[in-house]
C-alpha positions in Angstrom: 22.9 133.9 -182.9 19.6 135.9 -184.0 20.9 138.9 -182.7 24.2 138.6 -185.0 24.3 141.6 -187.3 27.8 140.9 -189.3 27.2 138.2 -192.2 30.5 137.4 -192.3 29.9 135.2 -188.8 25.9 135.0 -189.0 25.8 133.2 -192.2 28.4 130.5 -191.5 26.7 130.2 -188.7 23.0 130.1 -189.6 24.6 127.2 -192.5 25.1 125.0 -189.6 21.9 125.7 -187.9 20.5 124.9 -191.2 21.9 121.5 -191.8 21.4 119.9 -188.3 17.7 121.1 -188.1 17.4 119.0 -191.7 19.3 116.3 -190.5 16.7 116.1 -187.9 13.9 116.7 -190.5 12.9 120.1 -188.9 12.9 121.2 -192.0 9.9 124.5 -192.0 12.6 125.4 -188.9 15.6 125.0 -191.0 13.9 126.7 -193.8 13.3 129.6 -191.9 17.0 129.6 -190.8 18.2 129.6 -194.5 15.8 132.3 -195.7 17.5 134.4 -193.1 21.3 134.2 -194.4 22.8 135.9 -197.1 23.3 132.4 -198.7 19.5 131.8 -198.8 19.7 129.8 -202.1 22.3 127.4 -201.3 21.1 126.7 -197.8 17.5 126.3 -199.3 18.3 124.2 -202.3 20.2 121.5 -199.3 17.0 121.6 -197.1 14.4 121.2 -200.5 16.3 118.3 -201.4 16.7 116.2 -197.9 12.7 117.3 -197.5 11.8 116.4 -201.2 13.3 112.5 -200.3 11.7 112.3 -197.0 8.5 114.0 -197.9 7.9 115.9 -201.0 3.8 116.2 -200.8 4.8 117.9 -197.0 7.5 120.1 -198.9 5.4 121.4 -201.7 2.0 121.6 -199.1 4.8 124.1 -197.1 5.8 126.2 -200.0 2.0 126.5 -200.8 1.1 127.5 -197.4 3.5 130.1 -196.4 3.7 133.7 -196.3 6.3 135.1 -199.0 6.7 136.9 -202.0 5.0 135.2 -204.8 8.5 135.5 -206.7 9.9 133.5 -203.6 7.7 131.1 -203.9 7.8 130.6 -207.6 12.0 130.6 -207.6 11.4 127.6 -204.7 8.9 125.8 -207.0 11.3 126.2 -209.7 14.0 124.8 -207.0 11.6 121.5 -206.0 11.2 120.9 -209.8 14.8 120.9 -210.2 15.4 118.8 -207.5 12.8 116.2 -208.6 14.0 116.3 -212.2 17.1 115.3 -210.9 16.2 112.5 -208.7 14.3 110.5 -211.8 
């Protein structure tokens, strides 16, 4: 499926890869999955919530460890905080 160039069957795709690797809390795996789609946000605010319940000091010790964009990593910090504002 990595070597799929069309969106229009990578990205349905790739969704599914994301959500079993967070149901199996692979989530820096399924992150990496999500990042790759054309429906990055979506994909990314599902896994940042399931890894936010399970383990948000892992999930913010991630996002403060890896290798993007700072404008990445501040729209995903802005994503977390939504998510925990949420949950209280």
């Amino acid at each position: 499926m990595n070597g799929q160039t069309d969106p229009a069957v990578r990205d349905p795709a790739a969704g599914i890869v994301v959500n079993q690797l967070a149901e199996q809390h692979q989530y820096e795996e399924a992150v990496e999955w999500a990042m790759s789609s054309e429906q990055t946000k979506s994909n990314l605010f599902n896994v940042f919530y399931q890894w936010n319940r399970t383990n948000p000091a892992e999930a913010k010790a991630w996002l403060e460890s890896v290798d993007i964009a700072s404008d990445k990593k501040e729209e995903y910090r802005k994503m977390i905080k939504e998510i925990e504002t949420h949950e209280q």
